[in-house]
C-alpha positions in Angstrom: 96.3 98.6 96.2 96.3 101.3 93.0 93.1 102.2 92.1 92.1 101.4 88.2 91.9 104.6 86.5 89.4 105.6 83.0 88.7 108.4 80.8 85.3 109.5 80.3 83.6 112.9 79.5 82.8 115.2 81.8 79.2 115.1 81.3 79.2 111.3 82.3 81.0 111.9 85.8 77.9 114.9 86.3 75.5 111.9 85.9 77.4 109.1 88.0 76.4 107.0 84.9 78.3 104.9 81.6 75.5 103.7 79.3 76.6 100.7 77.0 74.9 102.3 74.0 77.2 104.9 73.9 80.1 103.3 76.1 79.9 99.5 75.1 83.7 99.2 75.3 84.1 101.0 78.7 81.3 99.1 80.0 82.7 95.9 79.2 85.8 96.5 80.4 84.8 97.5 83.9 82.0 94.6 83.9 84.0 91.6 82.2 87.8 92.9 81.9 88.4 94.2 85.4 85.5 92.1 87.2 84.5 95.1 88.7 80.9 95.2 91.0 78.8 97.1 93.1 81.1 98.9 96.0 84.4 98.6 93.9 86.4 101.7 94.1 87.8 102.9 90.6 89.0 106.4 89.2 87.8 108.6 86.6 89.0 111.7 85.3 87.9 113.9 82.2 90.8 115.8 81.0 90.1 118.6 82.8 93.5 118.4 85.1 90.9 116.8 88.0 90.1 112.9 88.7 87.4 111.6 90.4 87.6 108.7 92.7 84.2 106.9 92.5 82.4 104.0 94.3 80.1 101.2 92.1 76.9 101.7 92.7 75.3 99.2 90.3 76.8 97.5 86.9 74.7 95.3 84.7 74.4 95.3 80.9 72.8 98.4 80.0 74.7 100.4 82.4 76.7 101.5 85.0 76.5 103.5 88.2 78.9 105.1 89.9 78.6 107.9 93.1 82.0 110.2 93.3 83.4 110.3 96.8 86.2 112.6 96.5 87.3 115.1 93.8 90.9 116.1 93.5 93.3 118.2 91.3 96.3 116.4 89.9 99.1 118.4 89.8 101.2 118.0 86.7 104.8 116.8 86.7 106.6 119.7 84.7 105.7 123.3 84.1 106.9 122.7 80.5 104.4 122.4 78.0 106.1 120.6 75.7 104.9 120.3 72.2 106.4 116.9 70.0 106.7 118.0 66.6 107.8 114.5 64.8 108.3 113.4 61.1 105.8 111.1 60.2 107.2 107.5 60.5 105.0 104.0 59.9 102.8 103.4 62.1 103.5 100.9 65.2 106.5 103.4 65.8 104.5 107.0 65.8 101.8 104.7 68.2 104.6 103.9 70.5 106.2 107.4 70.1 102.7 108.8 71.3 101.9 106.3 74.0 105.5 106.8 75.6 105.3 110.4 75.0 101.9 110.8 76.8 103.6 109.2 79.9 106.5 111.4 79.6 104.5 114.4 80.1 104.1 115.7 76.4 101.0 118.2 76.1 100.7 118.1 72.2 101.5 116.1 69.2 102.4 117.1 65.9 102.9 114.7 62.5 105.0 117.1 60.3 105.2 115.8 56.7 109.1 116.5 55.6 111.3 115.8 52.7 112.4 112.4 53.9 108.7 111.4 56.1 108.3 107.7 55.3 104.4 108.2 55.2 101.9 110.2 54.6 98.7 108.6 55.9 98.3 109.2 59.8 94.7 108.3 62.0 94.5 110.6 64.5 91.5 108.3 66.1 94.0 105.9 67.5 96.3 107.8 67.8 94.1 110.1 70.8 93.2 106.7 71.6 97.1 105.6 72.4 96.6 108.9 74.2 93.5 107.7 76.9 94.9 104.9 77.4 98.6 106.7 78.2 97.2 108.7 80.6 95.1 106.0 82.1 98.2 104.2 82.8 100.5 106.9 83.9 98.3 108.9 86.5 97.7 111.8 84.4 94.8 113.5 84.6 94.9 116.0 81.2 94.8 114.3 77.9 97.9 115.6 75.3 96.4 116.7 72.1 97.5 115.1 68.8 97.0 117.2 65.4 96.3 116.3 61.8 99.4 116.1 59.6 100.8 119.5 58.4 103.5 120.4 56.2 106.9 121.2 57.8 106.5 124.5 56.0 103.1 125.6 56.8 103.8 124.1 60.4 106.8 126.9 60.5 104.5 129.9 59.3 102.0 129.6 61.8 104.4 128.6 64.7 105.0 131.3 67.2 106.3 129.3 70.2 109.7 128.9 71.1 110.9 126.0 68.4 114.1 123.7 69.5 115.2 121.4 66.6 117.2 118.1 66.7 120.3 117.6 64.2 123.4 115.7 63.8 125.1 119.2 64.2 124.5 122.1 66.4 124.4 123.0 70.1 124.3 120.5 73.0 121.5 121.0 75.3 124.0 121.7 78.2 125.1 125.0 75.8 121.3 125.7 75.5 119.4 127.9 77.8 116.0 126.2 76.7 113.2 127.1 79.2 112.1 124.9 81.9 108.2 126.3 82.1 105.8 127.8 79.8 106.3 126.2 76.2 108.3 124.8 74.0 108.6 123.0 70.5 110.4 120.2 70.0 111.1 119.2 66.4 112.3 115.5 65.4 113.4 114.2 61.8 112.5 111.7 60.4 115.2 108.4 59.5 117.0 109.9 57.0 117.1 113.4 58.6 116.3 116.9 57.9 117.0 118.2 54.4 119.8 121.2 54.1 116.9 123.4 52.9 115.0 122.6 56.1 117.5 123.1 58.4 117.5 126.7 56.9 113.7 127.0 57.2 114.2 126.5 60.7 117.3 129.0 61.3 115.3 131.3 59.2 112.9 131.0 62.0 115.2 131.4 64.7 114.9 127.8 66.1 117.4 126.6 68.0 119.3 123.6 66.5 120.5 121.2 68.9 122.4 117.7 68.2 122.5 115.1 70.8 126.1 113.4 72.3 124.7 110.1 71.1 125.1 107.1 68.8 122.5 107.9 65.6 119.4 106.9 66.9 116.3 105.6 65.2 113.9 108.1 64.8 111.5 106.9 67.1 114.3 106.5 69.7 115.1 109.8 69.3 111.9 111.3 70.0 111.3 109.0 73.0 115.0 109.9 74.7 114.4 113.5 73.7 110.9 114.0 75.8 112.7 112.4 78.6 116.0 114.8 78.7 113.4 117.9 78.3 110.9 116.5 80.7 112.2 114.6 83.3 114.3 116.2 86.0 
């Protein structure tokens, strides 16, 4: 039977302890979601690359015990780091690109506001949220970072990682020799895609420009199917 699996900071795993003042969601989930009690094996893990399977010691109200019986490294899936660079899109869509990304193996999220960017707003709270609970799900034991907004062109000034960049024209990937390890930058447009002038910022850069042998897929599609061909050998 798979073990249940939750986040929590790696100060709480040192103290075998989730106090509801601080944890009242967690601590109702394990106590009244799951129907978990004292002996039942669970996993936590804090981000740090390690997880922490852990016996129930004792779970009331106020709090919840826990004693760690083994402590192991979880070895990541890829040796890509793979940065998602998306234009922002509404909301459900970027949560669901996040969520599926996070199981995909993504490291790091990045809302670019371009030209055609249907939105503005962004809350990074849920959206590192979408990212826990990814992770949770998936087996992962790092959490992927997700950044405030930036503008496509300040995004490009400061960049100094490798930067591949999706199009309706360009390179396929098979022409590509994009690497397998270390990191890379994966840029998606938004519905209406990139403007001329920023296909230019990013050929300026020296980003490679890449279309896909697809049917024009929805942006959120797009960012989803991409993550897998980069990610998933």
């Amino acid at each position: 039977m798979r073990l249940h699996r939750f986040y929590l900071q790696a100060n709480q795993i040192d103290k075998g302890k989730i106090n509801s003042s601080t944890d009242l969601s967690l601590a109702h989930q394990l106590r009244s979601v799951f129907r978990l009690h004292e002996g039942s094996r669970v996993i936590f893990f804090d981000g740090s690359g390690h997880e922490y399977v852990s016996d129930i010691v004792s779970l009331n109200k106020s709090e919840v015990m826990f004693r760690v019986a083994e402590e192991r490294a979880v070895k990541r899936c890829t040796e890509l780091r793979l940065t998602l660079a998306f234009s922002l899109i509404k909301k459900d869509n970027a949560e669901w690109v996040i969520e599926k990304g996070t199981e995909l193996g993504v490291s790091e999220f990045v809302p670019l506001v371009s030209e055609r960017s249907e939105k503005k707003g962004f809350n990074i709270e849920r959206a590192t949220k979408k990212t826990i609970e990814a992770a949770e799900q998936s087996g992962r034991a790092d959490i992927a970072d997700v950044r405030e907004p930036v503008d496509l062109n300040n995004f490009l000034a400061l960049e100094t990682r490798p930067i591949v960049v999706f199009h309706t024209d360009g390179m396929t990937l098979a022409e590509t020799n994009l690497p397998t390890s270390g990191e890379l930058v994966a840029c998606i447009g938004p519905e209406g895609g990139w403007s001329d002038r920023e296909i230019e910022a990013f050929k300026a850069k020296g980003a490679i420009i890449v279309r896909l042998q697809s049917p024009v897929l929805r942006a959120e599609t797009a960012a989803v199917a991409i993550t897998t061909l980069l990610l998933v050998k």
